[in-house]
C-alpha positions as CSV (number, residue, x, y, z in Angstrom):
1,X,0.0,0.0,0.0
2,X,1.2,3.5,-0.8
3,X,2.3,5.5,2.2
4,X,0.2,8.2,3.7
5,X,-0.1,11.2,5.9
6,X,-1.3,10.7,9.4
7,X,-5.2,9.2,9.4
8,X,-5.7,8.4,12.9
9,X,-5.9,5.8,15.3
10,X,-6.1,2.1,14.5
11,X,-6.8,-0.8,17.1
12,X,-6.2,-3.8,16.4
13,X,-6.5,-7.0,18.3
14,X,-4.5,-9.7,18.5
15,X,-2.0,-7.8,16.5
16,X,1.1,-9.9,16.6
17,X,-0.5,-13.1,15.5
18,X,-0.4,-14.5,11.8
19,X,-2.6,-11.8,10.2
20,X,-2.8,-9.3,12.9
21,X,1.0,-8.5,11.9
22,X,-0.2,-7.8,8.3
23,X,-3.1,-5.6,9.5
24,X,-0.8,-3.9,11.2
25,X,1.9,-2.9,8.9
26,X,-0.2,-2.0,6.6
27,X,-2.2,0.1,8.6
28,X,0.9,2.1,9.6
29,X,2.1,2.2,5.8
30,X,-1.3,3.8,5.3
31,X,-0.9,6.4,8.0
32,X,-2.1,4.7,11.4
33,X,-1.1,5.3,14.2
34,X,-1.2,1.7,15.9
35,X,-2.8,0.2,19.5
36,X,-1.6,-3.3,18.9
37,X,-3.7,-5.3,21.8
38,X,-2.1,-8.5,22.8
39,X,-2.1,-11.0,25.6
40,X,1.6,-11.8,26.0
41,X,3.1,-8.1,25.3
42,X,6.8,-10.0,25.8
43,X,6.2,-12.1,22.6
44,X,4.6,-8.9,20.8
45,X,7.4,-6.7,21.6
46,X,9.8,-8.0,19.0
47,X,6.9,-8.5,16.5
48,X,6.1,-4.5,16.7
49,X,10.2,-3.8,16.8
50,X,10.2,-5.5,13.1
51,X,6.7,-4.0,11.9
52,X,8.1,-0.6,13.5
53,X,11.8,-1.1,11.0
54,X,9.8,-2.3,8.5
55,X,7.1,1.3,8.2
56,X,8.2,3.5,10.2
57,X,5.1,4.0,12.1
58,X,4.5,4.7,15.2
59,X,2.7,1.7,17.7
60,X,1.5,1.4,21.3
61,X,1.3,-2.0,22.7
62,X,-1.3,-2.8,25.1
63,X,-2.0,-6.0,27.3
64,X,-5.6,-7.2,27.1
65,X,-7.0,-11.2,28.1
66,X,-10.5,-11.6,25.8
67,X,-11.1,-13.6,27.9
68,X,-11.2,-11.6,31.0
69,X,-14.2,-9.3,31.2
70,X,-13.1,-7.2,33.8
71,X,-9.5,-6.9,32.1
72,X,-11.3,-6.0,29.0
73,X,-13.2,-2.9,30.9
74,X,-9.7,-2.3,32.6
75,X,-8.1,-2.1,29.0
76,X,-10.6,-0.4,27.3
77,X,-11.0,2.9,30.4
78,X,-6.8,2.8,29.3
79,X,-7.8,3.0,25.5
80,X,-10.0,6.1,26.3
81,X,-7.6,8.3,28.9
82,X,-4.8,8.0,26.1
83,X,-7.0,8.4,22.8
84,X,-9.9,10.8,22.0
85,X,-11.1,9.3,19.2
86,X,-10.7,5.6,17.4
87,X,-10.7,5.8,13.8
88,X,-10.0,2.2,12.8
89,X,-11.1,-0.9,15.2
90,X,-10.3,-4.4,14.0
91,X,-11.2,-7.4,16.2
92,X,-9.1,-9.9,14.7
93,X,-7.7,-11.7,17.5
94,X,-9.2,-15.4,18.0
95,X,-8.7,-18.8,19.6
96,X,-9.8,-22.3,18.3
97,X,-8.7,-24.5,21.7
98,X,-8.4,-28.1,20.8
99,X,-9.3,-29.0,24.8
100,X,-12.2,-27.8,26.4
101,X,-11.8,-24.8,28.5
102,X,-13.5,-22.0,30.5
103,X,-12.7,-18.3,31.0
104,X,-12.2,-16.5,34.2
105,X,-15.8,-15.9,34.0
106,X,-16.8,-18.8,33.8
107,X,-17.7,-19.1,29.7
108,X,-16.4,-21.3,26.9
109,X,-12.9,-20.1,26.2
110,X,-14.0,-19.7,22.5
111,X,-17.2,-18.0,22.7
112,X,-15.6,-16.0,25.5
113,X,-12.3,-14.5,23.4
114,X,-14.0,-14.9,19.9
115,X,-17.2,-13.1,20.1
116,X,-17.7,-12.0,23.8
117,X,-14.6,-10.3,24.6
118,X,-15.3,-8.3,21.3
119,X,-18.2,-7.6,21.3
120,X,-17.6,-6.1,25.2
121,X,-14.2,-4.3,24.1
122,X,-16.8,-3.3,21.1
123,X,-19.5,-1.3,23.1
124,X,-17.2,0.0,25.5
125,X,-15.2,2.1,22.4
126,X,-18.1,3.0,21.0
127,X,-18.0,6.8,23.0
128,X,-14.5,7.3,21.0
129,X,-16.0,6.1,17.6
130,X,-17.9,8.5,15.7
131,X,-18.3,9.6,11.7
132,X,-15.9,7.9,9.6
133,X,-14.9,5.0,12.3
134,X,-14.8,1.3,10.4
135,X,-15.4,-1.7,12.8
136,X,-14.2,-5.1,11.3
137,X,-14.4,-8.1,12.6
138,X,-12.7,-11.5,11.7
139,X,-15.3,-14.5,10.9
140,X,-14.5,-17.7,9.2
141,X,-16.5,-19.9,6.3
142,X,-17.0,-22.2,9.8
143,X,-19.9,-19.8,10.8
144,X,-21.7,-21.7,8.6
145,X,-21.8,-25.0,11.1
146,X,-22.5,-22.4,14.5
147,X,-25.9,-22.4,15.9
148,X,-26.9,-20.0,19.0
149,X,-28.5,-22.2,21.7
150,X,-29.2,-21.4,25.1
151,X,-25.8,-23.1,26.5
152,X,-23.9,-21.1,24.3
153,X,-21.6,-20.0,26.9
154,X,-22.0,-22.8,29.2
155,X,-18.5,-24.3,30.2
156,X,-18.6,-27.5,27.8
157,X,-16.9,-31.0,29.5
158,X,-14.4,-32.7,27.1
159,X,-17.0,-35.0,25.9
160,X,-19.3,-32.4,25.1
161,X,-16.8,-30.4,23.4
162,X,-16.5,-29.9,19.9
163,X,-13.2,-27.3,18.2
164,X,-15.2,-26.5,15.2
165,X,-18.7,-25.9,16.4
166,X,-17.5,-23.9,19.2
167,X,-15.6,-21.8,17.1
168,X,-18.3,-21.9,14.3
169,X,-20.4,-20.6,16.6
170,X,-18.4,-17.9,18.1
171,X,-18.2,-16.5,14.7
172,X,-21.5,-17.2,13.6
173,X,-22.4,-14.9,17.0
174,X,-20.1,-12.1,15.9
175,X,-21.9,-11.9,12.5
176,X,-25.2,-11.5,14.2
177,X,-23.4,-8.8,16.3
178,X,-22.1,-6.6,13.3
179,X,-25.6,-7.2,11.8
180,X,-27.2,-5.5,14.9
181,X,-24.8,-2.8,15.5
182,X,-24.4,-1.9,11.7
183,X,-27.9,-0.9,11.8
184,X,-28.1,0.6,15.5
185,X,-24.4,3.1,14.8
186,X,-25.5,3.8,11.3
187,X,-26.6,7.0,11.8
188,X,-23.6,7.7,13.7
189,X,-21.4,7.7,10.5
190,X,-19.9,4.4,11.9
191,X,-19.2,1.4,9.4
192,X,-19.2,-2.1,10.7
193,X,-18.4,-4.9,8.8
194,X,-17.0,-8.4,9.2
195,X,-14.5,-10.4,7.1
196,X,-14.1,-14.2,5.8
197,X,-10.9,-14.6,5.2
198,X,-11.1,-18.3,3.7
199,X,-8.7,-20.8,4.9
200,X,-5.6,-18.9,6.1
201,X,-2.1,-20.6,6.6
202,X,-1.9,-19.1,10.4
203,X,-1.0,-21.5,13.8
204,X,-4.3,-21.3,14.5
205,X,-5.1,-24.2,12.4
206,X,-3.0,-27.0,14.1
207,X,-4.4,-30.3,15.7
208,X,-1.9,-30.6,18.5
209,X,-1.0,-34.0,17.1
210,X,2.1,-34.4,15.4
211,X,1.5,-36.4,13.0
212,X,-1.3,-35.0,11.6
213,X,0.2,-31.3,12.3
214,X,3.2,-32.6,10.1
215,X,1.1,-33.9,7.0
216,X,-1.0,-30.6,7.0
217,X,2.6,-28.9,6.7
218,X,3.1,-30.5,3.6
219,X,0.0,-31.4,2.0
220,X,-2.8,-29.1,3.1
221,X,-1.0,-25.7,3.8
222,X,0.2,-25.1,-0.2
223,X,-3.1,-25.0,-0.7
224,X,-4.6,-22.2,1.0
225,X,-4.6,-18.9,1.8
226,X,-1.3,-17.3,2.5
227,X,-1.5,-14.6,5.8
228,X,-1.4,-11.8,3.3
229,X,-3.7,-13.2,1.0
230,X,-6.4,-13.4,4.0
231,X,-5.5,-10.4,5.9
232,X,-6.3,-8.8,2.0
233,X,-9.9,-8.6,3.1
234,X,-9.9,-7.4,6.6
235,X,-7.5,-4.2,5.0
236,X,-10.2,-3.6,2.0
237,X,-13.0,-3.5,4.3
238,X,-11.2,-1.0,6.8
239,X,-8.9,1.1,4.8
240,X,-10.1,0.8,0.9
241,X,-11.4,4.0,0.3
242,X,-14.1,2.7,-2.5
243,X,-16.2,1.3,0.3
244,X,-15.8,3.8,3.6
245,X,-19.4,4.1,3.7
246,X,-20.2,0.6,3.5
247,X,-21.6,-1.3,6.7
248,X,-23.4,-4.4,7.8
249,X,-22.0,-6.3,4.7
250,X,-19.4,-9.5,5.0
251,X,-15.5,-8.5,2.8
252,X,-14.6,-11.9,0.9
253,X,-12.6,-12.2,-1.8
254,X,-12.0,-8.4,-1.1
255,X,-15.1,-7.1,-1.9
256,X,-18.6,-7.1,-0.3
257,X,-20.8,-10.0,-0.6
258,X,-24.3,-11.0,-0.4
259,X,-25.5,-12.5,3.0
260,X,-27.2,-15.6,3.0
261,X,-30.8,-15.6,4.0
262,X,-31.1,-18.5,6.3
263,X,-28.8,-16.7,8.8
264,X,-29.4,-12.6,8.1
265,X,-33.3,-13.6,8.1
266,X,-32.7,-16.2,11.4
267,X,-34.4,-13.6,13.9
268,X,-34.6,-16.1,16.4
269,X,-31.5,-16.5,17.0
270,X,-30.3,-13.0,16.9
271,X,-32.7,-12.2,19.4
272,X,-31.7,-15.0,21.1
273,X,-28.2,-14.0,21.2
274,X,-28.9,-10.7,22.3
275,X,-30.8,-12.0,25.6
276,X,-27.7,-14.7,26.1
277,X,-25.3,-12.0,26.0
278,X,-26.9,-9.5,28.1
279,X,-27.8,-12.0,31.0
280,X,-23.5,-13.3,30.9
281,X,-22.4,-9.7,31.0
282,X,-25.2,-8.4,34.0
283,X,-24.0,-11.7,35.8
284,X,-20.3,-10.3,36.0
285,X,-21.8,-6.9,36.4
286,X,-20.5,-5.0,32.7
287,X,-22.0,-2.1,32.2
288,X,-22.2,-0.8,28.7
């Protein structure tokens, strides 16, 4: 991308992972000033040393557990003291454990990082957003298999547990999310969108077996999406300025696509969702 004179300031979560380093490059190139938000800030730190040689831009990182609700509200009062206003906010960050496991609070580690920490850091930015802001957050073609159910967050024994579902479903619940807020903050001049950025060749996608790990190394990775190729529709949908007024629309393939009907038109479930989510977050007494 071509450089650019100062635009603002860009959030971006999990920002030293496999694509989250892409995103955030680029957004300096492009004139960003840079909140990379990660859990481990000791494994970030050289990450943002080599983005920083590599653009010249200039990056705060930030320590914040998704999974941790009251970290989250911690995190995000720190976001607000040191910026006025958030230009750019892409939730990006995301987990797909291969054991069952439960937050701090008490939820699904998946549902918990994927779509509730999100949608928590979300809401509590909103006062900083305003005309021009561009939400974007990371989905996956496994929304496809999530369903909303009323144990959604319910800690899940190992028997009950299944990777893909979980995580299916934690995506499937931040579409539902951008759906509702696209429509609620459009007035507000703010854009939200999400992104499917196909199969991507990141560590997310490992089986913690070695054998299998190994054969996916040499057979199944050539195959698919490099980082770059997938963080290419996260950066269209945020920075491309031949869509800064779009909102509530999914980026694949780096352009907008149509939504299919048996999930925009599932009402159920969004309200569903909705009444799920605002029961976890009174329980651990959030506030948005």
């Amino acid at each position: 991308m071509a450089e650019g004179t100062y635009k603002g300031v860009a959030l971006v979560t999990g920002a030293d992972g496999g694509m989250g380093r892409i995103h955030t490059r680029e957004l300096a190139k492009a004139g960003y000033e840079v909140v990379m938000a990660c859990i481990d800030p000791d494994i970030a730190r050289p990450v943002m040393e080599e983005i920083q040689r590599e653009s010249g831009g200039t990056f705060h990182l930030m320590r914040v557990d998704l999974g941790n609700l009251a970290d989250i509200v911690r995190f995000a009062d720190e976001v607000k003291s040191r910026f006025p206003s958030l230009q750019i906010l892409l939730n990006n960050a995301g987990t797909l454990p291969s054991k069952a496991k439960s937050s701090l609070n008490n939820v699904e580690y998946t549902m918990a990082v994927n779509y509730l920490g999100h949608y928590t850091l979300t809401n509590l930015l909103h006062p900083i957003m305003g005309p021009g802001t561009r939400i974007v957050s990371m989905i996956s073609l496994a929304y496809v298999i999530g369903k909303i159910t009323p144990d959604l967050f319910k800690p899940k024994t190992q028997r009950e547990y299944n990777r893909f579902t979980a995580y299916g479903s934690s995506k499937l619940a931040l579409y539902y999310f951008m759906l509702d807020a696209a429509e609620a903050w459009k007035d507000e001049g703010i854009c939200f969108n999400v992104s499917d950025p196909n199969i991507v060749d990141t560590g997310i996608i490992r089986m913690d077996n070695v054998v299998v790990d190994k054969l996916c190394d040499w057979i199944f990775r050539p195959l698919i999406n490099t980082p770059e190729q997938g963080a290419a529709n996260m950066l269209t949908a945020a920075i491309d300025p031949n869509y800064k007024d779009v909102t509530g629309k999914i980026f694949k393939n780096r352009k907008p696509i149509e939504h299919k009907r048996r999930f925009y038109n599932n009402l159920k479930q969004r309200q569903l969702l909705r009444d799920l989510t605002a029961q976890i977050l009174a329980d651990n007494n959030i506030v948005l």
